[in-house]
Every structure is written in C-alpha cells, then in structure tokens.
N, C-alpha and C positions, 0 to 999 in steps of 0.2 A: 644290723642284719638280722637279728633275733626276733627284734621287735617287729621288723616287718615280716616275718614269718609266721609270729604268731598275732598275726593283724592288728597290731600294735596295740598294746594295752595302752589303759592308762598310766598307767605307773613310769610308761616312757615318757611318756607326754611330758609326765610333773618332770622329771629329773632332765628331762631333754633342756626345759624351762629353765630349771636352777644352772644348771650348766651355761646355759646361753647366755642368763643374765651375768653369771660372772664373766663369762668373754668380754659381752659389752661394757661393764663396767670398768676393762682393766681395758679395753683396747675396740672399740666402736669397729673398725673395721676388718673382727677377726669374726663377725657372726654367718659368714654366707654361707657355712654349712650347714646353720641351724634356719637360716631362711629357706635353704633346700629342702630341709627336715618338712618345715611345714605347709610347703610346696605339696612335697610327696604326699603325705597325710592328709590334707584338702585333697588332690585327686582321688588317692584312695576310696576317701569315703565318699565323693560323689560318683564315682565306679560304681559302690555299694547301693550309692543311691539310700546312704542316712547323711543326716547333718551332724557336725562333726561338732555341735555344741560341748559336748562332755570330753571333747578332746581340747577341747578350746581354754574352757574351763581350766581345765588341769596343768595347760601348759603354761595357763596366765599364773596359778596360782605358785609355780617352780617358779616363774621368773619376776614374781613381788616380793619371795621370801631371799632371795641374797639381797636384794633392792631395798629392803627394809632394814634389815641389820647393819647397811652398809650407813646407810642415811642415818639412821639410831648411832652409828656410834661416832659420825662426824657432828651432828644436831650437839652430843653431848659435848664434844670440843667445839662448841660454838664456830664450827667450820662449815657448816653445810650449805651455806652458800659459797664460799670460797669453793667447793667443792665441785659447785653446780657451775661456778664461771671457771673454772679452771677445765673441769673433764671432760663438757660437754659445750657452754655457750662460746667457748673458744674454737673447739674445734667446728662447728660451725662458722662462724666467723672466718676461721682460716678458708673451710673449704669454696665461699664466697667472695675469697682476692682474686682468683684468677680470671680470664677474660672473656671466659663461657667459650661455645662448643670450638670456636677456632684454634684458642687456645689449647684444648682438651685432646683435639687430634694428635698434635708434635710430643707434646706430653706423651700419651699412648704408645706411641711409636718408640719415642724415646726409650721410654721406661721397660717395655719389654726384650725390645733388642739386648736389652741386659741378659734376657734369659737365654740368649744364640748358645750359650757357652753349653757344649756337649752335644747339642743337639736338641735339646731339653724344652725352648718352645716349635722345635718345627714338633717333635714325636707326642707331644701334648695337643698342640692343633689336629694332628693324622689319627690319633687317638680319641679324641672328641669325637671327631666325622665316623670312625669308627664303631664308636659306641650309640653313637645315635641313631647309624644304619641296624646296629645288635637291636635297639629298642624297637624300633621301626619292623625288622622280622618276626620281633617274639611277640609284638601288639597285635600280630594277624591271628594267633593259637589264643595267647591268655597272658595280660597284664601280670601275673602269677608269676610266670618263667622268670621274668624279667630279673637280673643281678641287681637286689639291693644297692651293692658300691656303686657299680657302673651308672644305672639310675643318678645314682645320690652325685655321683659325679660331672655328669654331663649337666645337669642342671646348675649344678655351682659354681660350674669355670666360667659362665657369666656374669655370675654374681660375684664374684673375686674379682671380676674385669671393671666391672662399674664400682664396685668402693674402692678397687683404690686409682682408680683416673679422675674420680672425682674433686680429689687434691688440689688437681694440675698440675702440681709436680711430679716430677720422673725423679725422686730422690732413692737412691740404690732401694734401703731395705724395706718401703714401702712394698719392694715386689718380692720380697720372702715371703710375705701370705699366700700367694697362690700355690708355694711350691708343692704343697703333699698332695692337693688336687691333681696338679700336673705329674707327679710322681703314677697316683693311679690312673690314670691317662693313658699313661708310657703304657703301663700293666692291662691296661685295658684292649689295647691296639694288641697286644704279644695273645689275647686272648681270646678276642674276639674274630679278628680274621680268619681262623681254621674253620668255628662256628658259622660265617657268613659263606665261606666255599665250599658250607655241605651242599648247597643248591645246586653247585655244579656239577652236571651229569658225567663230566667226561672224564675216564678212565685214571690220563694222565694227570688233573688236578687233585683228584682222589689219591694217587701215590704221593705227589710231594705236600698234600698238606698236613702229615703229620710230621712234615721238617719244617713247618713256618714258624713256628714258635722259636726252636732254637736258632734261626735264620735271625732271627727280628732279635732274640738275646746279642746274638755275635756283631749285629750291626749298632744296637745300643754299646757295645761294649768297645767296638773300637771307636766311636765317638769321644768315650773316655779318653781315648789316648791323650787329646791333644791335654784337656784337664790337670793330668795326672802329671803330663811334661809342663807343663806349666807352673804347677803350685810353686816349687824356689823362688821362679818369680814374683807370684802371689805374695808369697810370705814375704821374701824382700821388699819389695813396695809396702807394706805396711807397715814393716819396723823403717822404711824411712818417712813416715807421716809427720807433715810439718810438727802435729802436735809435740810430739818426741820431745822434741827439741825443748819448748815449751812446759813440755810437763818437770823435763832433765833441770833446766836452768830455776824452777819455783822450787822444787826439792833442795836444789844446791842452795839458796840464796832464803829459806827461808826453815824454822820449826817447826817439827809437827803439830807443838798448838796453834800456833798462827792460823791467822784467817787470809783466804787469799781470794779478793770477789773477782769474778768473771762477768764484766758488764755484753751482756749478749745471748745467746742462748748454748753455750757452751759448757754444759755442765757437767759434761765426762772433764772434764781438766780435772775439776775438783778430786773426781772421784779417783781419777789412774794417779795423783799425786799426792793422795792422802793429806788433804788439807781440806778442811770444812771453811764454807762460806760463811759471813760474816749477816745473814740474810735467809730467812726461808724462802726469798723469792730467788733460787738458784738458776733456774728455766725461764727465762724472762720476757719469752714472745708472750705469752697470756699478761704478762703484768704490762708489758706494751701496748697492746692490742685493746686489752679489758679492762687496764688499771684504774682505778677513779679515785680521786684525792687523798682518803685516808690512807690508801692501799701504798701508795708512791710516800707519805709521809714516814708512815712505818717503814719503809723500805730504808728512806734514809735515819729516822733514829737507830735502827739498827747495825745501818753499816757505821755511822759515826760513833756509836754504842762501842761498839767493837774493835774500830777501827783497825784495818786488816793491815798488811803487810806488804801485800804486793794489790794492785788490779789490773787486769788483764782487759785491756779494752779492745776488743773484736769488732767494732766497729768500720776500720777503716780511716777513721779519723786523725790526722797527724797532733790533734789538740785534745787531751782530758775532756775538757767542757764543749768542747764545739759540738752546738744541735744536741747537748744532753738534756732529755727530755724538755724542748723546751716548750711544749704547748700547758707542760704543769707547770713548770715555772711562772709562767703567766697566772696560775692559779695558786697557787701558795709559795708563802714566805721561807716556810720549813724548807723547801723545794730548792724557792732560788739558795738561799743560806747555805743548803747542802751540797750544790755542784759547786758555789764557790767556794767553801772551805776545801771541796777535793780539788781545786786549780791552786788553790796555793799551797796546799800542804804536801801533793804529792806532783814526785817530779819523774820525767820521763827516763828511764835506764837501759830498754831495751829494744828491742824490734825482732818482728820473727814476722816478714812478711809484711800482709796487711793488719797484722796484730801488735799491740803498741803494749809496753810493761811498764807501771810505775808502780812509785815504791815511797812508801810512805818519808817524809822528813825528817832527819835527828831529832828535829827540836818543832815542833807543829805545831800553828799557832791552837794558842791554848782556849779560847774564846768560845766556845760550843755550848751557850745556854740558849739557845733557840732550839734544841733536842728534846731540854729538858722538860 
C-alpha cells in the first residue's frame, strides 16, 4: 500500500521480485498476488504514459537472486537436476493428466463448494462485484483514489481461480490459497457499499448507510454460527482418519530406528509416526511419473540397503509385487531382482482398508548382491 502511494519505487519492484521468487520456488501456485502486483504496476505506468522498463529491470533482478542461490546450493549437492524434475517438470507433467476444459469445469465446482462453509465463497463473490463497482466509481475522478488492497484484490481472485483449477483436481487444500484473498473480499463488501450509496440522493438511504457496515459485520458473524457448532465434529472426524489407525499399529509394531517405506505417495505416515524411510524417494508420484532408470535403481539399493521393517503399500493391491513398477522392470535387472526379493521376503500382516502392511521375514533370504 506504501509503495503505491509513493508511486512505487524501485526498491519495491526488487523485493516484490525476491519475494515472489521464493513463493514460486516453494510452491508455484502461491504467486497470484505478485502476478497482481505486476498487473498493477504495467497499468500504472502506462496511466503515466512511461515504460515501465526500470521497473522491470529491478523486478527481474529480486527474482534471479533467491533463483540463484537456491540452484548454487543444489548444483553443489550434485541435485540440481533432481531438483528441476522434482519442483517443476513434475508439476507440469501433473498439471497435464487431466482431461482438459471438460474436465476442468466439475473440478471448479467441485473444489469450491468446499469454501460454502460460513458463507465465505458466496461474501467473497458479492464482495469482488463489489469492489469492482468501487473501482469502476473512483476510475471516473482519478485512478489515484482507488484502495491499493481492493485493487490488488479484485484482480487476483482470478488468478487464484485459474492456478489452482488448473490441476484438475478439487483436492481439499489446494483451495486454502485463495483464502486471504477471499478474506479481503468479505472486508471489501463491509466497505465499500456505504461508499457506492453516497450516490444516492434520497434522505432515507443517507440515514441507514452509516449502519451497513455493522449490518454486514452481524450477517458475517452469524454465518459463523453453524462453523463454530460444528467444529467437535470437525475435530472428531479427523482423529478418526483412517490413517490413525495406521500410524497407531507402525509405532506399536516397530522401533524408532526402523525404517518403515510407504510405497505411494503417502509420506505424512512417515512423519505423524516418527519413523524415517528407508529412501529419499519418500513422495513418490514424481519418481512414478519422472523416474528414469538410475533414479528407480537407487530407489531400490536403498530400500534393500536398509531394509525396513514394515512397508506400507497404498496401492490398493492385494499382492506386494502385483504391477510394481512394472514397465522398469522391463528395463533393469536391479528392478526386477528388487520387487522379487520384496515378494519373498516380506509377508503380508495387515489391512487397513485399501492399504495392505508387510513386515519383513525372521530370516530373509540372504542373497542380495545384485544391490551391490
């Protein structure tokens, strides 16, 4: 808000940049407020009527320098390609399985309905139109008036919209990015409507509009209600998450040094049950997805390396080996040797669902020099 006040220097530009770059780097679709950012900043300055080169400049140069240091210090762990197929050419990849725009509608629908709860996406939509009508009044005096946030706001609830539909999946916490948008949203509608019925001549709109504010507070607030009666339920449903049970039964049944692999992409187990995988490939849709031969060989000298204690196969599969990875198998010997060492040496002891539990053999055969 500062910085468009004072007609943005550069020095926002640069830090806007370093900022931005680390959003993207930890999480690609948490940048739509710095896409706002420079949204705003191109109008601005063609408002101005200068080219906004030394804004550009400056913004590029904030978001090379995390981008640098981050690459320099993976480059040095001979990681930086792992890096590059793990953080980014995956997630592309991912966002390319779904079935294009058909798909992408139910998705949409889907995924935001999540946010009914409280009232939160109707007063975020009434709030947008709201704020748009604000921009729309104050564009006819001077671009100037105009609220920084509101601005910044109304522009980005789009762009929140399209990264995360672009997924295709409606999975819960991809819609926790929009939410501080939609928070100022709410706050935008509480503030702007009084502003939009200065227009109104008549007497009677002039008295009640210095009660629409706290009118609009009391109607957010009892939307609360149902929330707030809610939560025990909340909370019970999540301490009875299948995993519970799962994480309960690896703790009882195994050491805290043990290794316990999660073939899937299930890697909160690991972590709510305090046992390290057997594997730096913990996450495993990228190693599915992106793996190429060395990457899946390593995978198994390490789990044979180590040889874990339990593995947790989320698959669905009532068989160890059935369809484990079998198009590498086709491709190396390391590969095949290592799903059938784990069909004969670990046997099935559990079920939780679609999730199947083995557990290493007393005595397992000893023969493991195709690792070595």
């Amino acid at each position: 808000m500062r910085a468009y006040r004072q007609d943005f220097p550069i020095r926002t530009a640069f830090w806007m940049g370093v900022w931005g770059a680390l959003a993207f780097l930890f999480k690609q679709t948490t940048i739509g407020v710095w896409i706002a950012f420079a949204i705003i900043l191109f109008v601005v300055r063609i408002y101005q009527r200068r080219l906004p080169v030394t804004d550009v400049f400056a913004h590029l140069t904030g978001w090379m320098i995390p981008i640098l240091i981050i690459s320099l210090y993976f480059a040095s762990q001979n990681a930086l390609n792992d890096f590059w197929e793990q953080a980014f050419l995956y997630n592309f990849t991912y966002i390319g399985k779904h079935e294009g725009i058909r798909r992408l509608i139910p998705v949409f629908v889907k995924g935001f309905l999540y946010l009914e709860n409280g009232w939160l996406l109707h007063l975020a939509i009434v709030g947008w139109f709201t704020g748009l009508a604000y921009i729309w009044q104050k564009l006819k005096s001077s671009f100037r008036e105009i609220h920084p946030l509101i601005l910044i706001a109304v522009i980005d609830l789009p762009i929140e919209v399209a990264l995360i539909t672009i997924s295709g999946r409606s999975i819960l916490h991809y819609y926790l990015t929009p939410l501080p948008v939609m928070a100022i949203l709410a706050g935008t509608l509480i503030y702007g409507v009084p502003i939009l019925m200065e227009n109104m001549k008549s007497p009677s709109v002039q008295r009640i509009k210095k009660w629409i504010p706290a009118f609009l507070l009391a109607v957010i607030a009892v939307a609360q209600i149902g929330q707030v009666r809610n939560y025990p339920e909340y909370v019970r449903a999540l301490r009875e998450n299948d995993r519970v049970a799962v994480i309960d039964y690896i703790q009882r049944n195994s050491e805290e040094n043990d290794k316990v692999l999660i073939i899937g992409a299930e890697s909160a187990v690991n972590f709510l049950a305090r046992r390290q995988a057997p594997t730096r490939y913990v996450y495993q849709y990228p190693l599915a997805l992106l793996g190429r031969r060395p990457m899946f060989e390593e995978y198994f000298n390490q789990i044979l390396g180590d040889k874990p204690v339990l593995i947790i196969d989320t698959r669905g599969r009532t068989q160890l080996t059935e369809k484990l990875y079998t198009p590498l198998q086709k491709q190396s010997q390391i590969v095949r040797d290592g799903v059938k060492y784990l069909g004969e040496n670990y046997e099935q002891v559990a079920q939780f669902g679609e999730w199947f539990v083995y557990r290493l053999a007393e005595n397992p055969y000893l023969n493991i020099s195709f690792i070595l």
